[in-house]
Backbone as CSV, one residue per row, in Angstrom:
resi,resn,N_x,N_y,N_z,CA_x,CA_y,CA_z,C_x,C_y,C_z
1,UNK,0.845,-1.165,0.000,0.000,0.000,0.000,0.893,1.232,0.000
2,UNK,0.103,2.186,-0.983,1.703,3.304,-1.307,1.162,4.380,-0.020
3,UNK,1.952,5.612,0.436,1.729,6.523,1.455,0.661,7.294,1.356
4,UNK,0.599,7.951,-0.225,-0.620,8.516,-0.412,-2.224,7.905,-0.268
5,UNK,-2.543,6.557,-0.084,-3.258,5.796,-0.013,-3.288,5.684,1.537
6,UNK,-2.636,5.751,2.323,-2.954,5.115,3.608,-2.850,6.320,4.139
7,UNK,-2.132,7.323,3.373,-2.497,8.974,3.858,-4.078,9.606,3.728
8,UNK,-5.260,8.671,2.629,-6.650,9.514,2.192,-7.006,8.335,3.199
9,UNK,-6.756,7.176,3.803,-7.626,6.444,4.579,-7.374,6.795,5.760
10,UNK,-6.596,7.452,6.391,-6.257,8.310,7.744,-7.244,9.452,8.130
11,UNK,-6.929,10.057,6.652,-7.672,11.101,6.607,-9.249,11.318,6.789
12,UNK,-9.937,9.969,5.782,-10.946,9.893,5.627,-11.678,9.033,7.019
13,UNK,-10.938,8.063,7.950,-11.286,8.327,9.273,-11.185,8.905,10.014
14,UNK,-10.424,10.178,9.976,-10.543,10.766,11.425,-11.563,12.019,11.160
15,UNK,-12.015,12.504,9.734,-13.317,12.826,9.266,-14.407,12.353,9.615
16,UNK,-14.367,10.829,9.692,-15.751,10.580,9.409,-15.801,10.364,11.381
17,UNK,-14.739,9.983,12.146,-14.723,10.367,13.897,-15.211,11.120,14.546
18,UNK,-14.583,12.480,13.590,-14.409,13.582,14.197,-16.012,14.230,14.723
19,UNK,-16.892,13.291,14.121,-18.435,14.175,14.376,-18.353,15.426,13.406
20,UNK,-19.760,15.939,13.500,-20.200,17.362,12.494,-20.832,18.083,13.476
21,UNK,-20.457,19.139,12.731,-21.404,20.494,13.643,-22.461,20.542,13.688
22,UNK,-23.473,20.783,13.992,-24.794,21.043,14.226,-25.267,21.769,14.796
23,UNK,-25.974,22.866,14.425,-26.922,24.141,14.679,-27.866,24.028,14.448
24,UNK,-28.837,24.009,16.056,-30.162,23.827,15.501,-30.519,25.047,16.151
25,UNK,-31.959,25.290,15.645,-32.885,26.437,15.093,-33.864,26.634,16.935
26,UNK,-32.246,27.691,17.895,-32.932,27.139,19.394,-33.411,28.980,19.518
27,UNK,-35.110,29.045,20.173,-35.804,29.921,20.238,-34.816,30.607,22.017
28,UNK,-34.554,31.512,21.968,-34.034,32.288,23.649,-34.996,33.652,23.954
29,UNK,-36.099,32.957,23.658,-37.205,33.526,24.396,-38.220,32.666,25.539
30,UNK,-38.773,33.164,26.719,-39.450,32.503,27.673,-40.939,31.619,26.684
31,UNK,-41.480,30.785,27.111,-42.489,30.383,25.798,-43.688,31.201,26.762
32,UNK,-44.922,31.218,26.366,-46.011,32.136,26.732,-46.094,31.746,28.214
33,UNK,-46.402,30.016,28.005,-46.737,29.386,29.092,-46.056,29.850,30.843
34,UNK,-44.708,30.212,30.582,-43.451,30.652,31.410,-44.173,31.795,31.946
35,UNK,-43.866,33.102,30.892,-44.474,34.174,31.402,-45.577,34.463,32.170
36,UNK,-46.563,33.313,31.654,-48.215,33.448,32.292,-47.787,32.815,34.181
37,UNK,-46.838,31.822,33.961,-46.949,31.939,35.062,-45.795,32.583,35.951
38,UNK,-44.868,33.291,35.575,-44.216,34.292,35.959,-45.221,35.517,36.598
39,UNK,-46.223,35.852,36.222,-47.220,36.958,36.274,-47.668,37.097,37.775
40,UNK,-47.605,35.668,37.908,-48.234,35.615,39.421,-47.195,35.940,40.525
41,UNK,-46.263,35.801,39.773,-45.020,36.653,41.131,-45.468,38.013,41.743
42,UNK,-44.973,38.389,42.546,-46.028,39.446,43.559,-44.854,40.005,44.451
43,UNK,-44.181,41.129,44.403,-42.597,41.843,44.959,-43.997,42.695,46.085
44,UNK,-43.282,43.017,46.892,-43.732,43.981,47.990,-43.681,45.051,47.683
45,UNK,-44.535,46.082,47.801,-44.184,47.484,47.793,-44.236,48.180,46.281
46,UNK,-44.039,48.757,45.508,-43.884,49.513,44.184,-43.036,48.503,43.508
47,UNK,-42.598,48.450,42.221,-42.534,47.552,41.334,-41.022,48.429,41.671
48,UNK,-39.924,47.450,41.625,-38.751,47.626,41.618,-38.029,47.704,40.628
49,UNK,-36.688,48.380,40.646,-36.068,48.934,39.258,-34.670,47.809,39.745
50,UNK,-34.231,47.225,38.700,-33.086,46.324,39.003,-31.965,46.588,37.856
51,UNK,-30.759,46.910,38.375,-29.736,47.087,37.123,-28.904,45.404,37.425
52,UNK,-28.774,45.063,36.335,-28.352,44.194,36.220,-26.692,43.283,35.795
53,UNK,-26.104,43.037,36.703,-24.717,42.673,36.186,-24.540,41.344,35.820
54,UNK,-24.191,40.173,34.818,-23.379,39.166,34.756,-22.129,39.389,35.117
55,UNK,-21.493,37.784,35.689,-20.523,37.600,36.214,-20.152,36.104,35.757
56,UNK,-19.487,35.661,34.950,-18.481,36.478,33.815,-19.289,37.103,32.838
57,UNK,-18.816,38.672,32.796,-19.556,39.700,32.044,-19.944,38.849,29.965
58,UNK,-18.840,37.856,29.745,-19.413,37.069,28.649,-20.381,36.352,28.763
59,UNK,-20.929,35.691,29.833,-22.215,35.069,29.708,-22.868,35.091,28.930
60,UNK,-23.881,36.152,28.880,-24.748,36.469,27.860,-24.761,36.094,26.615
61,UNK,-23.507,35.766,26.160,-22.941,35.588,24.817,-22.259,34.046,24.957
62,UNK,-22.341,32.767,25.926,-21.412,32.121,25.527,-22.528,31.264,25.125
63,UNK,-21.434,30.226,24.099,-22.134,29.020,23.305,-21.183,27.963,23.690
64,UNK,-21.558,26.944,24.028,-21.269,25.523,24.178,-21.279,25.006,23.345
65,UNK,-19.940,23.789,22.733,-20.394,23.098,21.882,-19.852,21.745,21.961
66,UNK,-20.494,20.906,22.146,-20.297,19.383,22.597,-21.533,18.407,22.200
67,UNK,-21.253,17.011,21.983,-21.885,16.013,21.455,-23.200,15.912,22.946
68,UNK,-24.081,15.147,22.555,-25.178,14.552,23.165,-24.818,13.613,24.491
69,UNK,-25.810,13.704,25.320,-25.531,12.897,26.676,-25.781,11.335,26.046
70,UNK,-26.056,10.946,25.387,-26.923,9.481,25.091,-25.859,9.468,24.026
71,UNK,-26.374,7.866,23.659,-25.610,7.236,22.237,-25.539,8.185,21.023
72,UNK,-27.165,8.266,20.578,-27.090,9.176,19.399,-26.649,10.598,19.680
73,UNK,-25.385,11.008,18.327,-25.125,12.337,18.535,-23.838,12.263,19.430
74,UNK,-23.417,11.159,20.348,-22.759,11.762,21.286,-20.924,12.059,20.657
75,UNK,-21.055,12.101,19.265,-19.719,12.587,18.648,-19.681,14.040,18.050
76,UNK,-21.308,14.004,17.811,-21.799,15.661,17.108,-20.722,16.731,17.789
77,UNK,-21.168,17.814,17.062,-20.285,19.109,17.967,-21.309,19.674,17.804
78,UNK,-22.650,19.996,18.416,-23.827,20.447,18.621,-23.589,21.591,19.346
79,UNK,-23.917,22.716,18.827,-23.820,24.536,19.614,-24.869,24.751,20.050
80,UNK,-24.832,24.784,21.697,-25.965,25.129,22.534,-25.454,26.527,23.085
81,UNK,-26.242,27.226,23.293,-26.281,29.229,23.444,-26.734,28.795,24.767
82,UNK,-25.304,27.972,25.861,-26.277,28.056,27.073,-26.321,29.562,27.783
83,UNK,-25.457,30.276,27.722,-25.859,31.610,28.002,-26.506,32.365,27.596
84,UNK,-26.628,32.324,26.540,-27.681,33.339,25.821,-28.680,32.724,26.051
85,UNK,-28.851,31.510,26.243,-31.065,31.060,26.061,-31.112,31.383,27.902
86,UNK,-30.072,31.274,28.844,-30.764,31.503,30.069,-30.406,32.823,30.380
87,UNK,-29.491,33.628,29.967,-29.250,34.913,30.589,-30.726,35.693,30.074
88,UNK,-30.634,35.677,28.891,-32.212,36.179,28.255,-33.183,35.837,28.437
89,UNK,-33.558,34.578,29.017,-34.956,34.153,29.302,-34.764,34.245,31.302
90,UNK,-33.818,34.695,31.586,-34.143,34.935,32.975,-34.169,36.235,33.397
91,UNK,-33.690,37.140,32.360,-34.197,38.979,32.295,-35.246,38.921,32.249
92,UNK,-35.748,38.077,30.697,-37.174,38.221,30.475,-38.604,37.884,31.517
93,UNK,-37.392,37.424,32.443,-38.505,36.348,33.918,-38.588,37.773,34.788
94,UNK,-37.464,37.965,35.196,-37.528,39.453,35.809,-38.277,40.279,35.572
95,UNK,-38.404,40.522,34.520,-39.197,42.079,33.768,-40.505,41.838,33.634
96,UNK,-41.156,40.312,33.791,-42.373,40.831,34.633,-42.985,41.265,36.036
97,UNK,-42.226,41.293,36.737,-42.196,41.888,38.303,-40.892,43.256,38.615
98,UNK,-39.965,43.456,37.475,-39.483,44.446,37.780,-38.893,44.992,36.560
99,UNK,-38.342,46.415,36.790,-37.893,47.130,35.554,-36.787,47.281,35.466
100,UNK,-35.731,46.789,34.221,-34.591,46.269,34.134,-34.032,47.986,33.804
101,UNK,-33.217,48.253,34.651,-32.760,49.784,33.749,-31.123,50.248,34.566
102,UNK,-30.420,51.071,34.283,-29.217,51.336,34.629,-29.029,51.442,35.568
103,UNK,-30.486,52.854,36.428,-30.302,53.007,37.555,-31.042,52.431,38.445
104,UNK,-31.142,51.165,38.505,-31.886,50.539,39.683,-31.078,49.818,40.870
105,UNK,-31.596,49.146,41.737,-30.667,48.336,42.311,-29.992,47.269,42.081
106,UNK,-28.574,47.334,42.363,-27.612,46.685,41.730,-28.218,44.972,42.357
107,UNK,-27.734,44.526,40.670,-28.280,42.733,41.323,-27.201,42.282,40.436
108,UNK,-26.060,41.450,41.042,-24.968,40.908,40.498,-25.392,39.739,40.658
109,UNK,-25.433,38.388,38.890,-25.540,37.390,38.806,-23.944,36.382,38.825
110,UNK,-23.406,35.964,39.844,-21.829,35.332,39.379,-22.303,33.946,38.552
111,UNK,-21.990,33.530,37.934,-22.515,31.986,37.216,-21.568,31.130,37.917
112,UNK,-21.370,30.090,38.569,-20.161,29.153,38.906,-20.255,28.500,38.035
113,UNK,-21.740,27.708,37.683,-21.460,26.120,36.805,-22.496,26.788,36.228
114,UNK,-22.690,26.636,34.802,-24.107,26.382,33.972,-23.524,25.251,33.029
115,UNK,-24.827,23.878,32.344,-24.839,23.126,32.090,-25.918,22.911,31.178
116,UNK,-26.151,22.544,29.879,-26.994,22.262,29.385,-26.679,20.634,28.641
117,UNK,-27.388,19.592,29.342,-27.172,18.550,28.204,-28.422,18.459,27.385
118,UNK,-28.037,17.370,26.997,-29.393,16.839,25.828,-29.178,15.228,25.283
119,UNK,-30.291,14.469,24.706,-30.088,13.187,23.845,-31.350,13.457,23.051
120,UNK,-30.945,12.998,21.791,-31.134,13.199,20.627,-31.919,11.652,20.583
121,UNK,-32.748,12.009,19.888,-33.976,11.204,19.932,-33.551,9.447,18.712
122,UNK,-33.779,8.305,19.401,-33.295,7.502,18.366,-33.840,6.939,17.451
123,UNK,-33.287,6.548,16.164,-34.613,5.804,15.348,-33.834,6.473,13.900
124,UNK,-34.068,5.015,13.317,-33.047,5.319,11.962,-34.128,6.246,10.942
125,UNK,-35.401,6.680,11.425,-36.124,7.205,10.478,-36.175,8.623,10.567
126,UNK,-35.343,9.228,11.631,-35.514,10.312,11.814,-34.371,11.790,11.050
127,UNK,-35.011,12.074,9.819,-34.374,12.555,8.975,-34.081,13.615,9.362
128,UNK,-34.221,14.651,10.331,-33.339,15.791,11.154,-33.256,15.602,12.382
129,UNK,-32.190,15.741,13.512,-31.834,15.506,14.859,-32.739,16.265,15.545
130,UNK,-33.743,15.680,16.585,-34.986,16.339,17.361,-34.309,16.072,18.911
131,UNK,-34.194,16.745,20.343,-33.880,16.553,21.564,-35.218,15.606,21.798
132,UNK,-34.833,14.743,22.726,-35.919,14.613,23.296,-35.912,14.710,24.891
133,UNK,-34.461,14.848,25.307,-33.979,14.813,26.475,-33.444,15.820,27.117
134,UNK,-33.439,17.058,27.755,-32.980,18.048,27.956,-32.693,18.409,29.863
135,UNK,-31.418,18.297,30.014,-31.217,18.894,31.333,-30.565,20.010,31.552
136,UNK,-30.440,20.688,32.569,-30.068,21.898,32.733,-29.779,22.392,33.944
137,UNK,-28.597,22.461,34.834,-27.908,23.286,35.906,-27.523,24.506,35.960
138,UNK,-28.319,24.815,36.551,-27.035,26.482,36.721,-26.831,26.624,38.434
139,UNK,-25.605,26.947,38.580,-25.448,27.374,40.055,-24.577,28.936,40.221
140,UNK,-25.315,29.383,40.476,-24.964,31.052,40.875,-25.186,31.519,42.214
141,UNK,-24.530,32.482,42.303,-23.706,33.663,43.478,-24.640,34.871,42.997
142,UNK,-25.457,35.431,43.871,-26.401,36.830,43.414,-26.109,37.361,44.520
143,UNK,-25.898,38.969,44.399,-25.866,39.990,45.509,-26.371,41.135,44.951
144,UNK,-27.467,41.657,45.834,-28.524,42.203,45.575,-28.390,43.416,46.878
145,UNK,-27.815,44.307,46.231,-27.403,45.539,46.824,-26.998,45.122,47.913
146,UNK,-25.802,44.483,47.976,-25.087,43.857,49.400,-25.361,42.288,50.461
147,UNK,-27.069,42.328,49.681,-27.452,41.053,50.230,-27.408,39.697,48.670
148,UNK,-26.056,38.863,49.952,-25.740,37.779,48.887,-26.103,36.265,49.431
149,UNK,-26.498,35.508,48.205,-26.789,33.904,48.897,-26.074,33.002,47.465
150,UNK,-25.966,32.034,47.676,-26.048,30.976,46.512,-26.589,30.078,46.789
151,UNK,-27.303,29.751,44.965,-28.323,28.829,45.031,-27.986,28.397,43.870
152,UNK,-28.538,26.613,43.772,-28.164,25.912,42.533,-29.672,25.396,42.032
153,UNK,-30.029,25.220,40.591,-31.357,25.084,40.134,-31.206,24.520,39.051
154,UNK,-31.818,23.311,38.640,-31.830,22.351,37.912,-33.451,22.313,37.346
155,UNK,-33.194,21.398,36.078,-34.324,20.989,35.800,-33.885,19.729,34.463
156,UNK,-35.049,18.772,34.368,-34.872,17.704,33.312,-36.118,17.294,33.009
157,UNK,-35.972,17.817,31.535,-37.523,17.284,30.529,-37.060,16.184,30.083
158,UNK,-38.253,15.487,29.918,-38.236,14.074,28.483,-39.383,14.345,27.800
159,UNK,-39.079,14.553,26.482,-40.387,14.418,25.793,-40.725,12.444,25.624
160,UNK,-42.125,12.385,25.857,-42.603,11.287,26.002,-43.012,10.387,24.613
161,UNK,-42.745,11.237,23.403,-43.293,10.676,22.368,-42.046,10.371,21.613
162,UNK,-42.353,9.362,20.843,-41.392,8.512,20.027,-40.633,9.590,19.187
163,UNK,-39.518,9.622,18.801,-39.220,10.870,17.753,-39.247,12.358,18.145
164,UNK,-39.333,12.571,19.011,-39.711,14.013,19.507,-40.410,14.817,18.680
165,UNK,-41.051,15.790,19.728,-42.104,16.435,18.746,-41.624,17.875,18.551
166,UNK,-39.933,17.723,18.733,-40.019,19.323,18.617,-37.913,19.248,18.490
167,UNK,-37.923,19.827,17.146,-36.547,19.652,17.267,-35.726,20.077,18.648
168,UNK,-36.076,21.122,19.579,-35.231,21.948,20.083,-36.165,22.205,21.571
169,UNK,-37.238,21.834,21.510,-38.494,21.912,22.439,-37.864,21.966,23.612
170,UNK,-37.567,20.540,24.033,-37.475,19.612,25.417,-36.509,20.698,26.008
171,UNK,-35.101,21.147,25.100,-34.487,21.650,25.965,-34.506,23.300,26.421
172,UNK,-35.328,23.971,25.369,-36.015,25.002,25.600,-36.794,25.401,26.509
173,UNK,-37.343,24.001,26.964,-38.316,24.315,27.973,-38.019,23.967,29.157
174,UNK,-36.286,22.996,29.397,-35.588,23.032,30.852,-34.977,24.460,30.513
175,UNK,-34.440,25.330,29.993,-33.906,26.233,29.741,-35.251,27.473,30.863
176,UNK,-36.563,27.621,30.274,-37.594,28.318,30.405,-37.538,27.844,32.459
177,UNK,-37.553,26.186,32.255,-37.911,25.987,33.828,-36.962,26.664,34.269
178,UNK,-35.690,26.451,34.406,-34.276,26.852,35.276,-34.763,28.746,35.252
179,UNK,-34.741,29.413,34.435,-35.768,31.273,34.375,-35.968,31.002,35.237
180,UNK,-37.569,30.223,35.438,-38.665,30.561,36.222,-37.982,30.665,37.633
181,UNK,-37.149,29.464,37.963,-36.809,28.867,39.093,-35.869,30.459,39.739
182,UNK,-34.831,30.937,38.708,-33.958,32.010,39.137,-34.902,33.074,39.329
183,UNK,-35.484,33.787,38.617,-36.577,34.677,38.473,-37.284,34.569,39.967
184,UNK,-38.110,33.590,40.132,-39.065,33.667,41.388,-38.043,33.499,42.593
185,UNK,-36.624,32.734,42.734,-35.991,33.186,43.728,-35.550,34.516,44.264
186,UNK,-35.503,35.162,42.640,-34.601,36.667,43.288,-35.803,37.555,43.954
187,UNK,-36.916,37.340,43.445,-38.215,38.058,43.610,-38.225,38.159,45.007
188,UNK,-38.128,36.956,45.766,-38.179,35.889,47.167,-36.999,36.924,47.858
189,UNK,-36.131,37.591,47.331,-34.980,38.072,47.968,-35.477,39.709,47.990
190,UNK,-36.066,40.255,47.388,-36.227,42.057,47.079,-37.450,42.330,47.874
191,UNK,-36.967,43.289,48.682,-37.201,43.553,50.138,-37.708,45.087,49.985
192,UNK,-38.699,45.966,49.867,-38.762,47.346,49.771,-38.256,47.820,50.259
C-alpha cells in the first residue's frame, strides 16, 4: 500500500470520527406558558427597578459546543447558546415583576457552573436531529445591593413521544424551567 493511499484512509477516518457540527434552530425567548406563570409573582411594595450585572460579564454571549448525553449524537459538535437562552430568558422572567434599567438596584448574577445537556432522539427514520432529552444546571452567586446567597437550580424534561415532537423543544423548555426557578428566587430576595 503506497503513502498517499494510507495517507486519504487516515484522513478519511478521522473525518468521518471527528463528528459534524450542528446548529439547531434554538428559540431564547421565555415560551407564553413561562411568562403566564411568571405573572403571578407578587414583589412587595412599588414595582422595583433592578440594574443588572453578569458575572463572567461574557455570559450572555457564551455558546457551548459538545456532542449529546446518550448514544445518538454523542460525537456531534452540537452549539448550545447556554448563556444566551438563560441569561435572556431569565431577564425576560424578571421584567415581569421588575424594571430592568441602569439606575436601579444593583443585582450581580456570578454563574459558577451552567450546564446544558441533551439526547437526541433515536430511530433510523428520523431525517433531522430532534432533543428529546434536555437537562439543565445552573449554580450562581447573586448579591442584591449587598445582600448575597447561593443557590443551585436544575431541571430535566423528556419528551414522552417517540421521535420528539419538537426539534429543540425539550431543551427550551428546561432552559424556560431553570428562568422561572432564578426569576421567582430573586423576587423571594427584594425587600422594599
Amino acid at each position: 500500500m503506497n503513502t498517499l493511499l494510507k495517507a486519504s484512509i487516515v484522513a478519511c477516518v478521522a473525518v468521518g470520527l471527528s463528528g459534524c457540527a450542528i446548529s439547531l434552530p434554538f428559540n431564547n425567548r421565555l415560551a407564553y406558558s413561562s411568562i403566564t406563570d411568571m405573572k403571578s409573582v407578587q414583589v412587595q411594595g412599588e414595582r422595583p427597578k433592578l440594574s443588572i450585572v453578569w458575572n463572567p460579564a461574557d455570559f450572555p454571549q457564551r455558546i457551548d459546543i459538545h456532542g449529546s448525553d446518550g448514544f445518538v449524537g454523542g460525537g456531534s459538535r452540537t452549539r448550545l447558546p447556554t448563556g444566551v437562552a438563560l441569561s435572556s430568558r431569565i431577564e425576560e422572567a424578571i421584567s415581569t415583576y421588575a424594571d430592568i434599567t441602569a439606575g436601579g438596584k444593583n443585582l450581580t448574577i456570578t454563574v459558577l457552573e451552567a450546564r446544558s445537556g441533551f439526547e437526541y432522539s433515536a430511530g433510523m427514520f428520523n431525517i433531522t436531529p430532534a432533543i428529546d432529552v434536555g437537562t439543565v444546571t445552573l449554580n450562581a452567586a447573586f448579591n442584591l445591593n449587598g445582600k448575597t446567597w447561593t443557590q443551585q437550580f436544575s431541571s430535566h424534561k423528556k419528551d414522552p413521544t417517540i421521535g420528539g415532537t419538537s426539534q429543540t423543544g425539550i431543551l427550551e423548555s428546561a432552559w424556560d424551567d431553570v428562568a422561572v426557578q432564578v426569576a421567582k428566587n430573586i423576587a423571594s430576595h427584594i425587600t422594599p
